[in-house]
C-alpha positions as CSV (number, residue, x, y, z in Angstrom):
1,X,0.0,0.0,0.0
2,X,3.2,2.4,0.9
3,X,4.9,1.5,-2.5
4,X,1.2,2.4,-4.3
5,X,0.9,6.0,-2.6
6,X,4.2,6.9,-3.3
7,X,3.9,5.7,-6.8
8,X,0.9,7.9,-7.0
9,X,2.4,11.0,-5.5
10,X,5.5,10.7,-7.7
11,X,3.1,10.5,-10.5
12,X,1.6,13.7,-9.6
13,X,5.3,15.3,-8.8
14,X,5.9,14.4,-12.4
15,X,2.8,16.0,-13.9
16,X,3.3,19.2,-12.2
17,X,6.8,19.6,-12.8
18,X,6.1,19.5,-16.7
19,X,2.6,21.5,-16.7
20,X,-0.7,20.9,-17.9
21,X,-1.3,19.8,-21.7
22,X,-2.6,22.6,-23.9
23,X,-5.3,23.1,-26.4
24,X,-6.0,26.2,-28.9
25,X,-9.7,26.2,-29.4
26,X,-11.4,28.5,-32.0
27,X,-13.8,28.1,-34.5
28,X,-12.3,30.5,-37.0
29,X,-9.7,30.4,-39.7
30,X,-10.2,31.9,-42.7
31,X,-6.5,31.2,-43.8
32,X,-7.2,27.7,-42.7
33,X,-10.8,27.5,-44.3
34,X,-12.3,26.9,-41.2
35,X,-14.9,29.6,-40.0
36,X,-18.0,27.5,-38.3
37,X,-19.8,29.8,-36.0
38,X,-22.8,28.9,-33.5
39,X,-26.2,29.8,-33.9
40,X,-29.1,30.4,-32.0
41,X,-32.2,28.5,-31.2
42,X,-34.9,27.7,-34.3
43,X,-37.6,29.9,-33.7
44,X,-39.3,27.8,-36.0
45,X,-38.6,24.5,-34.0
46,X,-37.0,25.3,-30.8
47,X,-36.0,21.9,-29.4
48,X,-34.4,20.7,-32.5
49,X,-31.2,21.3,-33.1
50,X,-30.0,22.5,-36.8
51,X,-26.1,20.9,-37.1
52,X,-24.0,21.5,-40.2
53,X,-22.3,24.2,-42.3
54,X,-24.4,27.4,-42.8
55,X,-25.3,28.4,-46.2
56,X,-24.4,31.7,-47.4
57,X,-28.1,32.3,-47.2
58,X,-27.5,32.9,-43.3
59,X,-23.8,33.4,-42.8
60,X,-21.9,34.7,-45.7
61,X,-18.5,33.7,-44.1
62,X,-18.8,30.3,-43.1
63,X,-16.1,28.1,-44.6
64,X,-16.5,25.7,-46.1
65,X,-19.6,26.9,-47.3
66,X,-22.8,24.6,-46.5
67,X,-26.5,23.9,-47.4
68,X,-27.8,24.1,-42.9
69,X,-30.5,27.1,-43.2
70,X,-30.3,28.3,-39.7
71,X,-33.8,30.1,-38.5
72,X,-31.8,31.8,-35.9
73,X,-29.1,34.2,-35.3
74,X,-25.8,33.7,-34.3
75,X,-24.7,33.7,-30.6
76,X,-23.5,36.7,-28.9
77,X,-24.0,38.8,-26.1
78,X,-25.3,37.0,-23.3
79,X,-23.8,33.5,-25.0
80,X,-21.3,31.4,-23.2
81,X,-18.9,28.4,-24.8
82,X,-18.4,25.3,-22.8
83,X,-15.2,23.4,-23.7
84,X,-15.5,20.1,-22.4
85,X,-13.1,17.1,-22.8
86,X,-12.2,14.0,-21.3
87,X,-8.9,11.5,-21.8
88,X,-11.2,8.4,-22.3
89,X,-11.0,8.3,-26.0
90,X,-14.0,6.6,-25.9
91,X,-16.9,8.6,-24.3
92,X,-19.9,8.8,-26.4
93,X,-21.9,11.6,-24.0
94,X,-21.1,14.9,-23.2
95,X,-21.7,13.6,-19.6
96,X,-18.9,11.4,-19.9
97,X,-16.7,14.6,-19.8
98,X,-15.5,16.9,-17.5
99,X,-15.7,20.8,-17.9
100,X,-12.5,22.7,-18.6
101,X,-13.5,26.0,-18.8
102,X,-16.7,28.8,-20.0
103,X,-15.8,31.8,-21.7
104,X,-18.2,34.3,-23.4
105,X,-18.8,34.5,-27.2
106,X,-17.1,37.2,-29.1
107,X,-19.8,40.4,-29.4
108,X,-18.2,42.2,-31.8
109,X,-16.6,42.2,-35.4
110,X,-13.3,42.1,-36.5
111,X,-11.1,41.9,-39.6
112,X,-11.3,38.1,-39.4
113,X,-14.9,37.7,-38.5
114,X,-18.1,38.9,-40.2
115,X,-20.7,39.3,-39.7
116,X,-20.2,39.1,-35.4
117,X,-21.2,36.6,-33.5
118,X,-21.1,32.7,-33.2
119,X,-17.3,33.3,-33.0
120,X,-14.8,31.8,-30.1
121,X,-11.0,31.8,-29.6
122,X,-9.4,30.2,-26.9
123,X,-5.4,30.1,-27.0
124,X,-3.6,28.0,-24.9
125,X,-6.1,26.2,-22.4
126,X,-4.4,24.2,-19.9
127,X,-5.8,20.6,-19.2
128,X,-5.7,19.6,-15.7
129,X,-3.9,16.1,-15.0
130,X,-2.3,16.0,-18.7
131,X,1.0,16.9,-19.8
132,X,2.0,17.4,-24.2
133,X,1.2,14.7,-26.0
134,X,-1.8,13.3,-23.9
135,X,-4.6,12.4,-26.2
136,X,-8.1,13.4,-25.4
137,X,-12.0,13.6,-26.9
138,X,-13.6,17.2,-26.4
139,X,-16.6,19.0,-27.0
140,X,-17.6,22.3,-27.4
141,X,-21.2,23.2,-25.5
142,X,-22.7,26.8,-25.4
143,X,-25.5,27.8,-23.2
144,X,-27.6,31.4,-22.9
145,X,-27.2,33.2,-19.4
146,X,-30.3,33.7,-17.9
147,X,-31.0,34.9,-14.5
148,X,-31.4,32.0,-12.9
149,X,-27.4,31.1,-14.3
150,X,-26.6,34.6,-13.8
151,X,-25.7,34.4,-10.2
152,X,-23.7,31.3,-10.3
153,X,-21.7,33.8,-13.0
154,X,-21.2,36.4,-10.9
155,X,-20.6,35.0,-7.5
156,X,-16.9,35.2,-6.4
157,X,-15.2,31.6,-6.7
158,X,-17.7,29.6,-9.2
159,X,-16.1,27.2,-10.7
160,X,-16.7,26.1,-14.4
161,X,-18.4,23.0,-13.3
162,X,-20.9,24.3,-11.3
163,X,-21.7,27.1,-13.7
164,X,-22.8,24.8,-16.4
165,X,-24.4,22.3,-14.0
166,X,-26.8,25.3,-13.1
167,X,-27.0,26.0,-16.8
168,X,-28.1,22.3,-17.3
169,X,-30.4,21.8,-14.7
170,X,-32.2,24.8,-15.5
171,X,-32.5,24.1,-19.5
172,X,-33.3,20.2,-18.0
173,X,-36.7,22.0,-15.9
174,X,-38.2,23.8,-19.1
175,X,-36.9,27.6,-18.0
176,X,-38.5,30.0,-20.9
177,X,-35.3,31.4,-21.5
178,X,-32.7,28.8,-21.2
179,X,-31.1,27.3,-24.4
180,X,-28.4,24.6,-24.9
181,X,-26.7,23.2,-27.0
182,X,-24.0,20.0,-27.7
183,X,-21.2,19.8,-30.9
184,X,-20.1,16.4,-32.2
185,X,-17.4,14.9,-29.7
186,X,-14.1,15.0,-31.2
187,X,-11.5,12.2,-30.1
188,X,-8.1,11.5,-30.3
189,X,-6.5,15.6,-30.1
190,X,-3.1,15.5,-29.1
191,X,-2.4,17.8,-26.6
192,X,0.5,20.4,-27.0
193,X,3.4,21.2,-23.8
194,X,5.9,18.8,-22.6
195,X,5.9,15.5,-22.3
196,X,7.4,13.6,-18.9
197,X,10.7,13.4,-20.7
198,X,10.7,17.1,-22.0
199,X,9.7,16.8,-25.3
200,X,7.2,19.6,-26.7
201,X,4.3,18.6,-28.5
202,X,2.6,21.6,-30.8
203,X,-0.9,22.9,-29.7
204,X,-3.6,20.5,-31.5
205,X,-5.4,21.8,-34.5
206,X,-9.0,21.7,-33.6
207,X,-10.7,22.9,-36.2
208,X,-10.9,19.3,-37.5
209,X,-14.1,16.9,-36.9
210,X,-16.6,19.2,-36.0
211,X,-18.9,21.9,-37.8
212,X,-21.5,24.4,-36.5
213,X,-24.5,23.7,-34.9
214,X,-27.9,25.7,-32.8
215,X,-28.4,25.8,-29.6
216,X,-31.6,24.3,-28.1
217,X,-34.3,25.7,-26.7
218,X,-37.0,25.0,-23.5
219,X,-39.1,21.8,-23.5
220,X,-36.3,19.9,-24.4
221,X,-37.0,16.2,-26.2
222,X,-36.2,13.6,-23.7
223,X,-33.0,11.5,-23.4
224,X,-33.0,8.4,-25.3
225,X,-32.4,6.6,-22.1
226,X,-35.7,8.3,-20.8
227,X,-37.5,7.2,-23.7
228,X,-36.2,3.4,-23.0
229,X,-37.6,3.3,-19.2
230,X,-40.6,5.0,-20.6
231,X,-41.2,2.0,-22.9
232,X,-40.4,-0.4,-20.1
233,X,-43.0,0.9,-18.1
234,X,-45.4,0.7,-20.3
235,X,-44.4,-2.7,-21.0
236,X,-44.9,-3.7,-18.0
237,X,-48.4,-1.5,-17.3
238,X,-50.0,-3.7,-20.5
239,X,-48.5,-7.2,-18.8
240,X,-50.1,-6.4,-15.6
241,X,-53.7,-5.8,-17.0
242,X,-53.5,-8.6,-19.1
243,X,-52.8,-10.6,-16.0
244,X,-55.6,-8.9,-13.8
């Protein structure tokens, strides 16, 4: 038991003497022909989501160019990103992962993104118990702020975690005015920073497998795991009558 604790704390020495792996997150490019901003609920059909490449018919910088008609707007003020990741290559759910950090949409233009909004750029992220090298899935989440988020925001000390647990259960209880919404998990990203013997790995390109998406909005559709039990019970409500 002695040999496994110190194995473990020397473990942990190691990690923190080399840092945390690193990622560059951002969902713009232009040079790299990569510009896949986030939208808005449907107003049309607010609890499904719209995922795909925006035609130029809605967003006349998204690159590649796609055929998604998005019925809303894209994200801005009021919008927070959710990058989430985990280094089980092999999740499947978004609550597989663990939150590494939220950080507001971009509200404004700039020379590399127009129109504004559905824009993010994260540079260097560190990765808490990863060093360079480490291979991980992530996702990118984004989520509206409303008041009942708002003071899990604001108050001194809340930690990413909690922030979008608040964000979730409130979206999960039918709030008017919350709206989620969930990329396509990306696996396998190399992280950059040194390795345990030194070696520096570049920060991971992460424009690659994923593409934009809307957020969702109240009443959302159940889980399929909800819909399962549902069926069950039902199941077993006809069995019992025929029995009676």
């Amino acid at each position: 038991m002695k040999k496994l604790i110190l194995t473990a704390l020397l473990s942990a020495a190691t990690l923190a003497s080399f840092g945390q792996g690193t990622i560059d997150v951002v969902n713009i490019n232009k040079n790299g022909g990569f510009v896949s901003p986030i939208f808005q609920p449907n107003p049309a059909s607010n609890t499904v989501q719209q995922v795909g490449q925006p035609s130029t018919a809605v967003y006349s910088g998204a690159l590649p160019t796609g055929t998604t008609v998005y019925g809303g707007l894209p994200v801005t003020s009021g919008y927070d990103l959710v990058l989430m990741y985990s280094v089980n290559n092999t999740v499947t759910s978004p609550s597989q992962m663990q939150v590494a950090t939220i950080v507001p949409f971009r509200t404004a233009a700039n020379p590399t993104a127009s129109p504004a909004g559905g824009i993010i750029n994260i540079s260097t992220l560190g990765i808490p118990g990863t060093t360079g090298g480490t291979a991980i899935a992530f996702d990118i989440a984004g989520f509206f702020v409303d008041p009942t988020v708002a003071a899990a925001l604001a108050a001194g000390g809340a930690n990413p975690t909690s922030v979008y647990n608040a964000a979730y259960a409130d979206w999960q209880s039918g709030d008017a005015l919350a709206q989620m919404g969930w990329g396509t998990i990306v696996p396998n990203i190399a992280l950059g920073g040194s390795d345990t013997t030194g070696a520096l790995h570049p920060e991971p390109n992460t424009e690659l497998g994923w593409t934009s998406f809307s957020l969702i909005g109240t009443t959302p559709t159940p889980e399929p795991s909800t819909l399962v039990l549902a069926g069950l019970g039902a199941a077993g409500l006809l069995l019992f009558r025929r029995k009676k």
